[in-house]
Legacy VTK file of the C-alpha trace (Angstrom):
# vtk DataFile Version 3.0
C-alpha trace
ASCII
DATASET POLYDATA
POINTS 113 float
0.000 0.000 0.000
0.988 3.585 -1.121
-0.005 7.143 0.092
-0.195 9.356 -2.684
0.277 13.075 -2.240
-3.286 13.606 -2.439
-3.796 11.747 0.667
-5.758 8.554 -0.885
-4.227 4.673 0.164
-3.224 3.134 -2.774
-3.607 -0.767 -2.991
-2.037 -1.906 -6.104
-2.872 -5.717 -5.232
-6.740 -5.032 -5.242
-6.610 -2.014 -7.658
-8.708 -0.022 -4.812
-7.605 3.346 -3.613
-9.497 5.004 -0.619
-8.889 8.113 1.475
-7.603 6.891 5.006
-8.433 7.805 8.541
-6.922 10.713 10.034
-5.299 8.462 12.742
-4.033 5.859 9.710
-2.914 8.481 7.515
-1.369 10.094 10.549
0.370 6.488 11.284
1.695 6.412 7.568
2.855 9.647 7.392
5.101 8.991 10.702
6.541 5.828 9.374
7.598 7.236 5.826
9.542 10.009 7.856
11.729 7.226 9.863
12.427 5.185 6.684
13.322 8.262 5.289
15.535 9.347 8.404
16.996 6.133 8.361
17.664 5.824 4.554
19.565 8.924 4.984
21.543 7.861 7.542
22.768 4.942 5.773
23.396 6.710 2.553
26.767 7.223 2.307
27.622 3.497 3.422
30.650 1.820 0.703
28.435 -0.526 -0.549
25.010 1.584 -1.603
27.924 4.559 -3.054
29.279 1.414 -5.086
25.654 0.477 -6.267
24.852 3.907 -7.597
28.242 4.151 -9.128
27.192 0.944 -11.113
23.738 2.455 -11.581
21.650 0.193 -9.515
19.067 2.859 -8.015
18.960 1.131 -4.664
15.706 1.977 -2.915
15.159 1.440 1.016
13.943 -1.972 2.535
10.214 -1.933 4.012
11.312 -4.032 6.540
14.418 -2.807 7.809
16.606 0.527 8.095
19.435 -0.674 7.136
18.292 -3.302 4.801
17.891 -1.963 0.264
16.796 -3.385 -2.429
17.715 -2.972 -6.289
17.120 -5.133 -9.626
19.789 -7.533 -9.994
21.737 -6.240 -13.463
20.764 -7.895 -16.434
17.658 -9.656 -14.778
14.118 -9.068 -13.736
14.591 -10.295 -10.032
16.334 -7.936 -7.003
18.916 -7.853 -4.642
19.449 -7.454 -1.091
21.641 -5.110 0.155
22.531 -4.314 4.045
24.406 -1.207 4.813
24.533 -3.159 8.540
27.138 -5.464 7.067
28.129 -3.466 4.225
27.465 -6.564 2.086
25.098 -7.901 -1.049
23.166 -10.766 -1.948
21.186 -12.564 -4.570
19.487 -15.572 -4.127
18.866 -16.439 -7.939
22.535 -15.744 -9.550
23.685 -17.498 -5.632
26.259 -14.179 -5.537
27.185 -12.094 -2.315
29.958 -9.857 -1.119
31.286 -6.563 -0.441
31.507 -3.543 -2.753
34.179 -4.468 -4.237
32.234 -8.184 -5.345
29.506 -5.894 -5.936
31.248 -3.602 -8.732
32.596 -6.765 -10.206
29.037 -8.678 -10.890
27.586 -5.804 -12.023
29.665 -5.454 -14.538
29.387 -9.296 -15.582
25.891 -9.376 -15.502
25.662 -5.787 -17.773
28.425 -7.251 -20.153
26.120 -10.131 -20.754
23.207 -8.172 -21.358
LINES 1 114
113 0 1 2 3 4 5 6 7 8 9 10 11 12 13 14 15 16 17 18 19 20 21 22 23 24 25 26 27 28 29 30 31 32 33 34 35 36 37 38 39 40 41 42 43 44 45 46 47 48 49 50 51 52 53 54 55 56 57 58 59 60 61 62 63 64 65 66 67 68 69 70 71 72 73 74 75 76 77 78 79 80 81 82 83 84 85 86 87 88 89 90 91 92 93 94 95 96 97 98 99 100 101 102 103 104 105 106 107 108 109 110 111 112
């Protein structure tokens, strides 16, 4: 679910989009400014400076502060990335490392693309 800046919840699994509550929208509104807080905070970690370098657009986790997200290079699937451990991971292409592993499969994956 996504609050749009005209106020309205946005569910994109049930195509339905509804104004919230006061109290919900108030709720929402409070937990977009800590993931935001926290996304900055981790911003200038090695590993998410080495993912824009390689142009990977990594977006903040849902779930965590320090956990992001981006599309795997080449693919249609994502990877983890943790600014706790300053690491990578993808399940699919079974790859993982630092930034320096990072830099290196992204430029695999793109040269096979």
């Amino acid at each position: 679910m996504v609050l749009d800046r005209g106020g309205y919840l946005i569910c994109e699994t049930a195509r339905c989009f509804k104004r919230p509550s006061r109290r919900l929208s108030a709720k929402l509104e409070q937990r977009l400014r800590a993931r935001e807080a926290a996304a900055s905070a981790h911003a200038d970690a090695p590993i998410l400076i080495a993912a824009r370098k390689c142009r990977l657009n990594p977006e903040p986790s849902a779930t965590s502060s320090w956990g992001w997200s981006v599309r795997c290079p080449g693919t249609n699937h994502s990877l983890m990335i943790s600014t706790k451990d300053n690491t990578f991971g993808c399940g699919y292409c079974k790859r993982q490392g630092g930034p320096e592993e990072l830099r290196a499969f992204a430029a695999e994956r793109k040269a096979k693309s």
